[in-house]
C-alpha positions as CSV (number, residue, x, y, z in Angstrom):
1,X,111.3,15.9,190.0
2,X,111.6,17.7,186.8
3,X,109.6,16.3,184.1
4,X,110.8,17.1,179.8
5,X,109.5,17.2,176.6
6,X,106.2,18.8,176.9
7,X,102.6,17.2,177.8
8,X,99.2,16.3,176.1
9,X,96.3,18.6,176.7
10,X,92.9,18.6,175.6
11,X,91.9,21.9,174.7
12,X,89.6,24.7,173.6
13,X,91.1,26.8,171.0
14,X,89.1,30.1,171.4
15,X,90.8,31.4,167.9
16,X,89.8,28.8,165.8
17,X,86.8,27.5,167.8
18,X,88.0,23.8,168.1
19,X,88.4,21.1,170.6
20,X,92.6,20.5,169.8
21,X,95.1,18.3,171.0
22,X,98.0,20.4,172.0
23,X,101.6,19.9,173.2
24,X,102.0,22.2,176.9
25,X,104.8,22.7,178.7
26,X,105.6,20.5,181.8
27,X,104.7,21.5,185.0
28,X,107.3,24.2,186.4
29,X,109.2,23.1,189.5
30,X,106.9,22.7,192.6
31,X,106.9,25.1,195.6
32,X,107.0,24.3,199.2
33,X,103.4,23.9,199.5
34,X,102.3,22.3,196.3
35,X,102.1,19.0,194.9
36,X,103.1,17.1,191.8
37,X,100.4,14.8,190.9
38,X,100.4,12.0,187.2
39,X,96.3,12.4,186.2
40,X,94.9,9.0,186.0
41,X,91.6,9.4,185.3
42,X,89.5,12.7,183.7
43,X,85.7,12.8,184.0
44,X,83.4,14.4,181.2
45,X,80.1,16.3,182.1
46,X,77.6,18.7,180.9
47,X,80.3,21.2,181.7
48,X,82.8,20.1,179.6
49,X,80.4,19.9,176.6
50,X,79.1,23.4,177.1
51,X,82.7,24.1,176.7
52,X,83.6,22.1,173.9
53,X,80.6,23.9,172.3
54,X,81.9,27.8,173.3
55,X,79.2,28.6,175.5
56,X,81.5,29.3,178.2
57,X,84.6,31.3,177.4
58,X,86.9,32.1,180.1
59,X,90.5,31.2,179.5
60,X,93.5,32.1,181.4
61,X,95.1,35.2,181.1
62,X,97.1,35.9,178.6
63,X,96.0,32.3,176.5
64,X,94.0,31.9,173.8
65,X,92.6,28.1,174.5
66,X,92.2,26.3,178.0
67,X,93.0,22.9,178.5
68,X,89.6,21.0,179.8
69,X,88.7,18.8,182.7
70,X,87.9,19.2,186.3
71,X,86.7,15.7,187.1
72,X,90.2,14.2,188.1
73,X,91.9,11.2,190.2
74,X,95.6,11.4,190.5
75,X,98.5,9.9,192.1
76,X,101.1,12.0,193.5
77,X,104.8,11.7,192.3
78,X,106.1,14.6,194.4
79,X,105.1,17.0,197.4
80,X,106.8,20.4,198.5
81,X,108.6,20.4,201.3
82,X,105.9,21.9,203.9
83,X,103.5,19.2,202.6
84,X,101.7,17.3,205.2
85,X,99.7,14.2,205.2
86,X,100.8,13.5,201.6
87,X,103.6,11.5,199.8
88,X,104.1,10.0,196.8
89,X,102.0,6.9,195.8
90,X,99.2,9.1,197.2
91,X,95.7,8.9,195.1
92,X,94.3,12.5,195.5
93,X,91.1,14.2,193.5
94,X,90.9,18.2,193.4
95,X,88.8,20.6,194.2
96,X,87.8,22.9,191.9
97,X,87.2,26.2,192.9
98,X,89.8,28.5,194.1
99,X,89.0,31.9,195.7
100,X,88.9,35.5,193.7
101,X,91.9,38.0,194.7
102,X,92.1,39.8,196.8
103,X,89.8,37.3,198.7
104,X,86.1,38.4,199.7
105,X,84.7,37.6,202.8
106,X,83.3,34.1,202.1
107,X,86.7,33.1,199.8
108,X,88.9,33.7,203.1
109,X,86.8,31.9,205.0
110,X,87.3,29.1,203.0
111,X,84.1,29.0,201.2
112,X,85.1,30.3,197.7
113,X,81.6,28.3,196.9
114,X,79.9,31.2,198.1
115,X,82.4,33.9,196.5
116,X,80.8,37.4,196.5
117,X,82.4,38.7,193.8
118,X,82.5,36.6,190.7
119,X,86.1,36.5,190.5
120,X,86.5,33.0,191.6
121,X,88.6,30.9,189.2
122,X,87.6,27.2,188.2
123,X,90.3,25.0,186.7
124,X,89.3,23.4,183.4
125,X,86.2,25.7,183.5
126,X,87.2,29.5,184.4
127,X,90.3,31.1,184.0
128,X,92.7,28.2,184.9
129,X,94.0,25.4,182.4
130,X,92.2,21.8,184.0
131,X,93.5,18.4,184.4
132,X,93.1,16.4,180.9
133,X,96.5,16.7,180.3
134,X,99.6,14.1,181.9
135,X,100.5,15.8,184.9
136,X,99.4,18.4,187.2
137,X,100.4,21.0,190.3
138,X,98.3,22.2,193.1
139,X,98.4,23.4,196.4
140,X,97.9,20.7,198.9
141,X,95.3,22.5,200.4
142,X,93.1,22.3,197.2
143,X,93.8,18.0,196.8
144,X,91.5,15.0,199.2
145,X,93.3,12.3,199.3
146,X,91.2,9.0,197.9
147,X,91.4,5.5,200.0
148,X,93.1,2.9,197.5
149,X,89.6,1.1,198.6
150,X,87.3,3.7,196.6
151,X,90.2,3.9,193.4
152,X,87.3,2.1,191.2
153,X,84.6,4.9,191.6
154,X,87.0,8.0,193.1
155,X,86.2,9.7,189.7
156,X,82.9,10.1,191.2
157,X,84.1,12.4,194.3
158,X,83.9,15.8,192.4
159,X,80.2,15.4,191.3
160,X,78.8,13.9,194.5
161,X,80.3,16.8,195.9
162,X,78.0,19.2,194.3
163,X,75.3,17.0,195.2
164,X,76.3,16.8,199.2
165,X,76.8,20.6,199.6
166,X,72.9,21.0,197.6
167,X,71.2,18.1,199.8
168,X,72.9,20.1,202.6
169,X,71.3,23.3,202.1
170,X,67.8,21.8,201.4
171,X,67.6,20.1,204.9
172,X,69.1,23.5,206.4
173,X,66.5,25.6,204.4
174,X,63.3,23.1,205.3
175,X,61.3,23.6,207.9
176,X,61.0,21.1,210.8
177,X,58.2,18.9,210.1
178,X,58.0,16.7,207.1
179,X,55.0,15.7,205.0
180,X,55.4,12.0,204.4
181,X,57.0,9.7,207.2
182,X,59.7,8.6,205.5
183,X,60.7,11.6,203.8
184,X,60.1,11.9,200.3
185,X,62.7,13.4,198.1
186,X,62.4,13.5,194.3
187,X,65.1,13.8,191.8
188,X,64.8,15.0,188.5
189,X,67.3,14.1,185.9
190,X,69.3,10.4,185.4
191,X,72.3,11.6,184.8
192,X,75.3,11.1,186.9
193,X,74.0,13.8,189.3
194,X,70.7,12.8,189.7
195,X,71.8,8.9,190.1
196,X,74.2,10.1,192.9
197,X,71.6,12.5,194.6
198,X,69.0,9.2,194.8
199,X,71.8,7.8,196.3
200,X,72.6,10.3,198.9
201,X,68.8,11.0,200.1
202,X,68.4,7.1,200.2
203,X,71.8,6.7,202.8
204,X,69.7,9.7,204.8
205,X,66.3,7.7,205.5
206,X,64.2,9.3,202.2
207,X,62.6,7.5,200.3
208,X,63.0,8.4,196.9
209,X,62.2,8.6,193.0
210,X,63.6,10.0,190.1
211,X,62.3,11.6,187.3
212,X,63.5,11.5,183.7
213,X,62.6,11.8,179.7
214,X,64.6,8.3,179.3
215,X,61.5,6.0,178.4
216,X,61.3,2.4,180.3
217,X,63.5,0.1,179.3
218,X,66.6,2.8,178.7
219,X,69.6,1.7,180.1
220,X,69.9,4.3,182.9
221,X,66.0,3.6,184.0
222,X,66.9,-0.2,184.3
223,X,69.8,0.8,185.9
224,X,67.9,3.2,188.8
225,X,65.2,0.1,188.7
226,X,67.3,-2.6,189.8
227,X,68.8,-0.4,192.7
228,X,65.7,-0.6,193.7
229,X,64.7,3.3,192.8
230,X,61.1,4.3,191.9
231,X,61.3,6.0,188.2
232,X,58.4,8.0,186.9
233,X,57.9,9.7,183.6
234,X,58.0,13.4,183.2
235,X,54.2,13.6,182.9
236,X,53.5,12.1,186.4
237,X,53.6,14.0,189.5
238,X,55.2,12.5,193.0
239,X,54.6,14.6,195.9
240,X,57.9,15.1,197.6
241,X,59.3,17.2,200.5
242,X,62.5,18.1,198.8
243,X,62.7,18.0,194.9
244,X,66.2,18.7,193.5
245,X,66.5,19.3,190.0
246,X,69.9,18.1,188.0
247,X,68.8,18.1,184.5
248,X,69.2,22.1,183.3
249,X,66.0,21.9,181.2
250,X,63.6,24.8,182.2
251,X,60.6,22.4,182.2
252,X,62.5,20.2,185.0
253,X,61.9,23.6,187.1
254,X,57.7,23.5,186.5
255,X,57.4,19.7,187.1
256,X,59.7,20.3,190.2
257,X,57.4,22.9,191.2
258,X,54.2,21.3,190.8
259,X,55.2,18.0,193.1
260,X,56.8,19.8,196.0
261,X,54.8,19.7,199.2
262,X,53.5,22.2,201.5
263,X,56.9,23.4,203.6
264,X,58.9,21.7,200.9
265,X,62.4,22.6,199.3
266,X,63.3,22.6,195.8
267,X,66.8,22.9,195.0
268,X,67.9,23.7,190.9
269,X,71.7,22.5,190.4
270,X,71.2,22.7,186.2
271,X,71.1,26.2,184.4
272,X,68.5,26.5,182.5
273,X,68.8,28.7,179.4
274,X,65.5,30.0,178.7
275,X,62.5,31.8,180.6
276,X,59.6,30.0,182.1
277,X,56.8,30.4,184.1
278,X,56.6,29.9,187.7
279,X,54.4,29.2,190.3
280,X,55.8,31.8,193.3
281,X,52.1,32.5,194.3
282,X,51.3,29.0,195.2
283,X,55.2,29.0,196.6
284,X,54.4,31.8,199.0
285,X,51.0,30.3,199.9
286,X,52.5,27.0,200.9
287,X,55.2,27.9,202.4
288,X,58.1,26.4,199.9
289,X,61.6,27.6,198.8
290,X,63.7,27.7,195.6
291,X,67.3,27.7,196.5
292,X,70.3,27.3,193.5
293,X,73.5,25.6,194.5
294,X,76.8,25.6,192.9
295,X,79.8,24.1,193.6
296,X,80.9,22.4,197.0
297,X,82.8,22.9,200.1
298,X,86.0,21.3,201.2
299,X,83.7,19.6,203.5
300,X,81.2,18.5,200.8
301,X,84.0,16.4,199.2
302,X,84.8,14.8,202.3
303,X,81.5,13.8,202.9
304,X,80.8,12.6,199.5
305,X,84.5,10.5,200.3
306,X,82.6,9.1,203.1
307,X,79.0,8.5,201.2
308,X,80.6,7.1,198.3
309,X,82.2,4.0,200.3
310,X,78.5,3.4,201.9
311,X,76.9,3.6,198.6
312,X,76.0,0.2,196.1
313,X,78.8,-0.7,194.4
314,X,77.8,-2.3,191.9
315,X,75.9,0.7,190.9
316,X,78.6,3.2,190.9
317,X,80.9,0.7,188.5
318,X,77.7,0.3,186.3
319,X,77.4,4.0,186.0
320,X,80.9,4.4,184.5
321,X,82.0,3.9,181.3
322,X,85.6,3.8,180.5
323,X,87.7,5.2,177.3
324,X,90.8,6.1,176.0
325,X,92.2,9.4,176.0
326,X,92.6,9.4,172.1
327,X,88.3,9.5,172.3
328,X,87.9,13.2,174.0
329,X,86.4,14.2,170.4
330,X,83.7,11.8,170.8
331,X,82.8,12.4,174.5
332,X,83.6,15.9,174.2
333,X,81.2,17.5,170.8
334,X,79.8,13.4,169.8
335,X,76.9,12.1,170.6
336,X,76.0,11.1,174.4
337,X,75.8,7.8,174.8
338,X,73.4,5.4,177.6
339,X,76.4,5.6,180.1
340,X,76.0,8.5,183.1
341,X,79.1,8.8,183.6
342,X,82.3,8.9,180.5
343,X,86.0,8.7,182.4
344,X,89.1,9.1,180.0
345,X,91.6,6.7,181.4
346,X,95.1,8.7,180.5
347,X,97.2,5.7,179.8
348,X,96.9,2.3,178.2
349,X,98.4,0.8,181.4
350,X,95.5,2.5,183.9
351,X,92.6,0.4,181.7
């Protein structure tokens, strides 16, 4: 299929330091082992707004802007001939993350996650243009194909994937006894991330709570309350065995530190941007670890496929607010609103 008369792309223009519209060229003509895919839906994040803001600068070679978004659901329109497992009408989400060149170790291996050099390359974040545009290519091997039973909350898939690949590495890192029978786990942050990783801990057996700044009655606390979550302020402590921290405020780290339990994990998925101090002497003495985690495996988004059909329903709709494309400005540099979770439908027909 061969596409004509250019696309819209949301951009950052690193010349005159703007979020733009801009007219790109249509994808060029697929390859053997790539696929064709119309973008239905783009998710904003934290990500994108550190972007929007010029925190991050890493376009693609040889272009002064690069077109934004990472959170995507698509639906295929064509497949290269050596494509398996995949035809048109397909719903697909991609990965992010594609490996440095020549590969390291861990990118060969298929776990570009763990890259060793640096080199990596993120679309819509790091040196490759993203998905908030009409239409996209990819290598088939970089797409999950999405059930038409989870199109409502696919959108979800890429940030739950962060959050299975983290939850998996804190019960890998923990030692083999507990504390508390259940399991504690305790989330800090009620953003999308944090509402998902209560989510996840809860489908393994923990019981959990989540810590926020959002005073009662905010409509993300009622929102945890009603699913039946335990929400705390930021000035209480709640021993936990695992504490994973999804807000990127330095503080997060010290309150995350102060309510882990002997043998406990903590896990830090934000980036916090200034110094702090740290317990690591108490750490040592009771036997805890601080682990950061990035990014997700192949396998993360597959489980986070499979969690995401087991979770509350009604809670992953509520999370999600819906927009038009027209309102990137807004979502992108505008105020945050209550919502966790901002999706940019692409066309007036999707709403």
């Amino acid at each position: 299929m061969i596409l004509s008369g250019g696309m819209r792309a949301v951009t950052i223009n690193f010349e005159s330091h703007a979020v733009e519209l801009k007219q790109v060229p249509d994808p060029k003509p697929i390859r053997d082992s790539e696929v064709l895919f119309r973008i239905d839906q783009v998710g904003v994040c934290g990500t994108d707004r550190e972007l929007a803001a010029l925190r991050l600068v890493m376009p693609p070679p040889g272009d002064s802007f690069l077109t934004l978004g990472h959170e995507a659901l698509g639906q295929i329109v064509e497949t290269g001939g050596k494509v398996n497992g995949m035809e048109p009408g397909d719903w697909v989400v991609p990965f992010v993350r594609r490996p440095c060149t020549p590969a390291c170790r861990p990118c060969a291996d298929g776990r570009s996650d763990l890259c060793a050099t640096g080199d990596y390359i993120e679309r819509g974040i790091v040196r490759m243009h993203g998905y908030f545009t009409d239409y996209a290519v990819d290598e088939a091997r970089y797409l999950l194909p999405v059930p038409a039973g989870l199109l409502d909350v696919a959108i979800l898939i890429e940030p739950l994937s962060s959050v299975e690949k983290a939850i998996e590495v804190a019960l890998r890192a923990h030692v083999e006894f507990f504390g508390f029978d259940p399991p504690r786990a305790l989330v800090l942050g009620a953003g999308t991330i944090g509402i998902l990783t209560a989510l996840a801990f809860r489908e393994r057996g923990f019981e959990v709570a989540v810590c926020s700044v959002e005073a009662s009655g905010h409509p993300r606390v009622r929102l945890l309350e009603t699913a039946g979550f335990r929400y705390i302020g930021t000035g209480e402590i709640w021993p936990a065995d695992i504490v994973l921290e999804a807000t990127g405020a330095a503080e997060a780290l010290a309150t995350g530190a102060r309510s882990l339990a002997r043998n406990g994990v903590m896990i830090t998925l934000g980036a916090p941007n200034k110094a702090i101090e740290f317990p690591y002497r108490d750490m040592i003495i009771r036997n805890q670890a601080l682990i950061g985690s990035v990014n997700a495996t192949p396998a993360s988004f597959q489980q986070g496929c499979r969690d995401l059909a087991r979770f509350d329903r009604r809670l992953l709709r509520a999370m999600i607010y819906r927009t038009r494309f027209e309102d990137f400005s807004q979502t992108l540099t505008g105020r945050l609103g209550p919502y966790p979770k901002v999706v940019h439908m692409m066309s007036e027909a999707a709403r």
